[in-house]
TIRO-2110 file (N, C-alpha, C; in Angstrom, 1 decimal):
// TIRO-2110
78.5, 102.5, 89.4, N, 1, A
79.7, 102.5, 90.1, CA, 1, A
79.5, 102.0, 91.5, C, 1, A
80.3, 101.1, 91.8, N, 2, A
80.5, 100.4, 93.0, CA, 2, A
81.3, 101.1, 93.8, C, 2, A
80.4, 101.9, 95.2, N, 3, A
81.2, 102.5, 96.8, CA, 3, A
81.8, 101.4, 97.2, C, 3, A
83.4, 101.4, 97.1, N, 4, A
84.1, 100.2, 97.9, CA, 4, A
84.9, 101.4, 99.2, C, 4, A
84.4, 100.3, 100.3, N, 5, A
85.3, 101.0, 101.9, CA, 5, A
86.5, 101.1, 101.9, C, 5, A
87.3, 101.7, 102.4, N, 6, A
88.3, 102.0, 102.5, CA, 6, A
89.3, 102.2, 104.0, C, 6, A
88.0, 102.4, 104.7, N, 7, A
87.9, 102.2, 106.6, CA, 7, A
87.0, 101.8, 106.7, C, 7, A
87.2, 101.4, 107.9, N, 8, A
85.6, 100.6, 109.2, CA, 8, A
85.2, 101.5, 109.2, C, 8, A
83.6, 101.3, 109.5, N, 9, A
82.7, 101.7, 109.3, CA, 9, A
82.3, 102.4, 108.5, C, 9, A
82.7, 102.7, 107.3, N, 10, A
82.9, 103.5, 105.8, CA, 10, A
81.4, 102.9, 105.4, C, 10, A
81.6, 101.3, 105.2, N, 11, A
80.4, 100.8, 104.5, CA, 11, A
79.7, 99.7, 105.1, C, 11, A
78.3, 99.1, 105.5, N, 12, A
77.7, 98.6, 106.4, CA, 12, A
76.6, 97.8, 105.0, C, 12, A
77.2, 96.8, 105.2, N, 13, A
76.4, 95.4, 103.8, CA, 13, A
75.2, 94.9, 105.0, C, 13, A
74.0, 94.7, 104.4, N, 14, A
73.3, 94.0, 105.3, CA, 14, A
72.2, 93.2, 104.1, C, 14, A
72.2, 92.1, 104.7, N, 15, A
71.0, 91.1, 103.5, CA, 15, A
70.0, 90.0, 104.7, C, 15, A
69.1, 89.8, 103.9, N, 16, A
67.8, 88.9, 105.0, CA, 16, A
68.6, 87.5, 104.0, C, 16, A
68.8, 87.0, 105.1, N, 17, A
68.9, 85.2, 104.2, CA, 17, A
68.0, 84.3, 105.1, C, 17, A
67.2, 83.2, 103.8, N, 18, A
65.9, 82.6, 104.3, CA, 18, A
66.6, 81.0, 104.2, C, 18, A
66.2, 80.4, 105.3, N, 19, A
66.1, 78.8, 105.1, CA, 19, A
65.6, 78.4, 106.0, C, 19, A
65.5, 77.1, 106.3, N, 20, A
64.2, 76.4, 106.9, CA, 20, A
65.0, 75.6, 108.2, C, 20, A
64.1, 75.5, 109.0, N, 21, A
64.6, 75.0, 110.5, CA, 21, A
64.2, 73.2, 110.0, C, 21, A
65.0, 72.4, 110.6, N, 22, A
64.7, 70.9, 111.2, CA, 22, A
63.1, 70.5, 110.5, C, 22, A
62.4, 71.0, 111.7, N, 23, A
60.8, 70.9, 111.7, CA, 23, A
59.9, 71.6, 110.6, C, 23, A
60.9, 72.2, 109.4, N, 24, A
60.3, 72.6, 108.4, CA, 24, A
59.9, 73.8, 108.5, C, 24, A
59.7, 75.1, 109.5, N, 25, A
59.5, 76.3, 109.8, CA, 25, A
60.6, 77.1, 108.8, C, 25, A
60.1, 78.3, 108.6, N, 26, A
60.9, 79.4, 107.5, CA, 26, A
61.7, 79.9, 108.4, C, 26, A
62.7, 80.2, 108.6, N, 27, A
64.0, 81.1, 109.3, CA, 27, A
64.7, 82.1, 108.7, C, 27, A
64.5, 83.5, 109.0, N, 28, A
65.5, 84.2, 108.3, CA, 28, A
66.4, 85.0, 108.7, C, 28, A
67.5, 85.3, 108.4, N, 29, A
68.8, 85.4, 109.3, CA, 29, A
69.1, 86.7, 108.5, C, 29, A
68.9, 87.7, 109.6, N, 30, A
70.0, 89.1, 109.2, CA, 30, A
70.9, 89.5, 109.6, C, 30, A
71.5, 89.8, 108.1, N, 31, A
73.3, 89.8, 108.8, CA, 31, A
73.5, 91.3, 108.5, C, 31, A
74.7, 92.0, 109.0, N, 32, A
75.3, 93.1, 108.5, CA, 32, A
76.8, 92.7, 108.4, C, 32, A
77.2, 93.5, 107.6, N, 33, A
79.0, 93.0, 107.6, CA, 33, A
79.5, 94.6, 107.7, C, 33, A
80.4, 94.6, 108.3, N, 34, A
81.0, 95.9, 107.6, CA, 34, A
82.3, 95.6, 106.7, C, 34, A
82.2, 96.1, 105.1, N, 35, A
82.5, 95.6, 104.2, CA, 35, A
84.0, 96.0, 104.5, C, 35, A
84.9, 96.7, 104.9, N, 36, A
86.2, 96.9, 105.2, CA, 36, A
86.8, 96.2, 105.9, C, 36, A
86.6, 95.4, 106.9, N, 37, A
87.1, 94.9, 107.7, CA, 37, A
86.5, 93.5, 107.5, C, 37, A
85.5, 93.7, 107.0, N, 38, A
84.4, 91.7, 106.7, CA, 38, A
84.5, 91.5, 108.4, C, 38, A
84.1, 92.2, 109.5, N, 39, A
83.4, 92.0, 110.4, CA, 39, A
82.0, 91.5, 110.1, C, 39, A
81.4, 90.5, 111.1, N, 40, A
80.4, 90.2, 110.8, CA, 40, A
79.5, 91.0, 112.3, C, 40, A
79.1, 92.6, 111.9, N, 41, A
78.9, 93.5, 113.1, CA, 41, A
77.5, 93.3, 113.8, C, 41, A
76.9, 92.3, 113.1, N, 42, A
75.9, 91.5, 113.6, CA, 42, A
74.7, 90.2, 113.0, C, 42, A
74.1, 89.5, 113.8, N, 43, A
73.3, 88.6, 112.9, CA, 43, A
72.1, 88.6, 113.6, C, 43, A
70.6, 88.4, 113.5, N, 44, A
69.8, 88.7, 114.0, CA, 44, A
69.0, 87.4, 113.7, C, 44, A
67.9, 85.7, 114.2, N, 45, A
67.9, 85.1, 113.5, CA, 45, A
66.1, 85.8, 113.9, C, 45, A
64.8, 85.0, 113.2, N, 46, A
63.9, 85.1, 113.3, CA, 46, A
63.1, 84.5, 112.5, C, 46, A
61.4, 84.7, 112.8, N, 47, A
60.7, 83.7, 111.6, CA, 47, A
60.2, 84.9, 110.5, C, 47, A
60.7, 86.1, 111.2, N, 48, A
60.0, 87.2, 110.0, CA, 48, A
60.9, 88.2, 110.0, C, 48, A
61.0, 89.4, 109.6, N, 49, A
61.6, 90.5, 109.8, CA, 49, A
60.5, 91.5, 109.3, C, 49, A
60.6, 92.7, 110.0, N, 50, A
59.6, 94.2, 109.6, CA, 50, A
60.4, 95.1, 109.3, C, 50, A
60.6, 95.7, 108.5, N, 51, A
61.4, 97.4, 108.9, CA, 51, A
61.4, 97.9, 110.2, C, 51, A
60.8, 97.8, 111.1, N, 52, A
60.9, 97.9, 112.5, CA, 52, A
62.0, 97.7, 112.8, C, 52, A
62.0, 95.9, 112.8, N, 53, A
63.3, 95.0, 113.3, CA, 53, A
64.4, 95.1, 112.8, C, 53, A
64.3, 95.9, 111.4, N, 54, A
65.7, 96.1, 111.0, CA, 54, A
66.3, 97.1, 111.5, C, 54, A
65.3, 97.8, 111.5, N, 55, A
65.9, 99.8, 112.1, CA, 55, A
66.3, 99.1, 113.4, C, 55, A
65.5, 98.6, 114.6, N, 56, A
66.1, 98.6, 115.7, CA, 56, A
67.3, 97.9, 115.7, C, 56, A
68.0, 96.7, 115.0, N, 57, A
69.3, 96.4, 114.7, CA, 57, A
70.3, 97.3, 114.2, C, 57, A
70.0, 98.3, 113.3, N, 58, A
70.7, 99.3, 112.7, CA, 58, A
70.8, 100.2, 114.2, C, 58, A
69.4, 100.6, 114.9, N, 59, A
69.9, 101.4, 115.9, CA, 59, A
71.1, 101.3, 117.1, C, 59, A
71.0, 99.8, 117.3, N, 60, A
72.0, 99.2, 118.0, CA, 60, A
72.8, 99.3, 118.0, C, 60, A
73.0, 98.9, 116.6, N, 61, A
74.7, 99.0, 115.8, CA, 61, A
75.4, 100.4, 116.5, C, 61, A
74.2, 101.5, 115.8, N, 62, A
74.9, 102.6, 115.5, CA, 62, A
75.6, 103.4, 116.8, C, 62, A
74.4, 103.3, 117.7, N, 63, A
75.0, 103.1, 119.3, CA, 63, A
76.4, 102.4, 119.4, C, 63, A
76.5, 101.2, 119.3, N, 64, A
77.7, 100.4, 120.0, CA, 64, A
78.9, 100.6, 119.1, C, 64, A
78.9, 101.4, 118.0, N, 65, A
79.5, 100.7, 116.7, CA, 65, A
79.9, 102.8, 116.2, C, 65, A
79.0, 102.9, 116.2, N, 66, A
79.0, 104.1, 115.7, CA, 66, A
78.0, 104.5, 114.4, C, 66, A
78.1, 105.6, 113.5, N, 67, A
76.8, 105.1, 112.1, CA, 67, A
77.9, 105.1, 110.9, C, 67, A
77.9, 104.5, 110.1, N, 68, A
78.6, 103.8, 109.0, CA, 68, A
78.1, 105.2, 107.9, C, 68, A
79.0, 105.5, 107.0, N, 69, A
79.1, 106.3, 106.5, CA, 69, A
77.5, 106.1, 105.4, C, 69, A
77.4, 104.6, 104.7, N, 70, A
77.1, 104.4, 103.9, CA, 70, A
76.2, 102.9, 104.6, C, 70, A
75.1, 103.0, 104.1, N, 71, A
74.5, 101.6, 104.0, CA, 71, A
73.8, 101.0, 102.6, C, 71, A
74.5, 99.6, 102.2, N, 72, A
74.3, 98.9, 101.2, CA, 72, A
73.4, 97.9, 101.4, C, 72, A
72.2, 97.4, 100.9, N, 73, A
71.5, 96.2, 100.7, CA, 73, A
72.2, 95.9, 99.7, C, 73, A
71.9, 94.2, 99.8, N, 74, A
72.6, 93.2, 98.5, CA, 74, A
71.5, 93.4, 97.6, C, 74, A
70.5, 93.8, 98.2, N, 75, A
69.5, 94.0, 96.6, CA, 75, A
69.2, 95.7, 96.3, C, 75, A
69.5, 97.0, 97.2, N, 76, A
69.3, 98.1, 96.8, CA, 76, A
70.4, 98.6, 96.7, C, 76, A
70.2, 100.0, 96.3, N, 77, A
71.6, 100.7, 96.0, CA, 77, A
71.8, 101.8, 97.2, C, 77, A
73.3, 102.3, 97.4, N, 78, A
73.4, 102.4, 98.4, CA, 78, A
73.2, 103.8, 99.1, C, 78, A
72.6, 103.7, 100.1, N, 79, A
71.7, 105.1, 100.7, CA, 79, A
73.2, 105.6, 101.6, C, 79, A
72.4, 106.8, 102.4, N, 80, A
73.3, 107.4, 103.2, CA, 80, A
72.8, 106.9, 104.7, C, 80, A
73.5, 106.6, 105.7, N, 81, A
73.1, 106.3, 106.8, CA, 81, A
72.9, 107.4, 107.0, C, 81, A
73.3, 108.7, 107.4, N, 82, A
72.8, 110.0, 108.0, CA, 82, A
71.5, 110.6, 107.9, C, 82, A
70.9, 110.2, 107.0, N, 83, A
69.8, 111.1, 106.1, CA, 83, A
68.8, 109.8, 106.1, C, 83, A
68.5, 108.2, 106.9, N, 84, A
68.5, 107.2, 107.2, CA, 84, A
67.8, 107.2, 108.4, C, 84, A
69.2, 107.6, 109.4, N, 85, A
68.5, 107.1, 110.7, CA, 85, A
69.0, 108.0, 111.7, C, 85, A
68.9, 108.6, 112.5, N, 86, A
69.0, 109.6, 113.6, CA, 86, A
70.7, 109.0, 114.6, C, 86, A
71.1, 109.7, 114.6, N, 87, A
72.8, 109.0, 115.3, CA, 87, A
71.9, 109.1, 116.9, C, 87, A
END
C-alpha cells in the first residue's frame, strides 16, 4: 500500500539521479519533492553523494521546512522521519 499526502509536508520523495556533464564527468543530482504540494524543497548537484550529504540536506530541510511526517526513496519503502533524524 501506497502512503499518498494529503498536506505539505506529510510526505518528502527524494531520489539520486545520475548523468554526465559536457566533458564526460558523472553528475548526480538530489532532489526531494514534497509529494503534496510537488514542491521541488530542494536539489543538491555533485560528482558523489554519502549518507553524510544526504542527512546534511535532510537536516537543512528540516530546519527551514520543518520534518515531514514520512520519508520515501524512489527505490525504498517508506520510513518515519522522526525515528530517522533528530528535529
Amino acid at each position: 500500500m501506497h502512503l499518498r499526502a494529503r498536506d505539505k509536508n506529510q510526505l518528502a520523495l527524494y531520489d539520486v539521479v545520475m548523468n554526465r556533464a559536457e566533458d564526460g564527468c558523472r553528475l548526480r543530482l538530489l532532489a526531494v519533492i514534497d509529494e503534496s504540494t510537488e514542491e521541488c524543497a530542494a536539489v543538491d548537484v555533485g560528482r558523489s553523494f554519502t549518507s553524510q550529504n544526504v542527512m546534511g540536506v535532510f537536516q537543512y530541510l528540516f530546519a527551514a521546512r520543518g520534518t515531514p511526517e514520512h520519508i520515501r526513496s524512489h527505490r525504498l519503502v517508506v520510513t518515519t522521519a522522526q525515528s530517522s533524524y533528530p528535529r
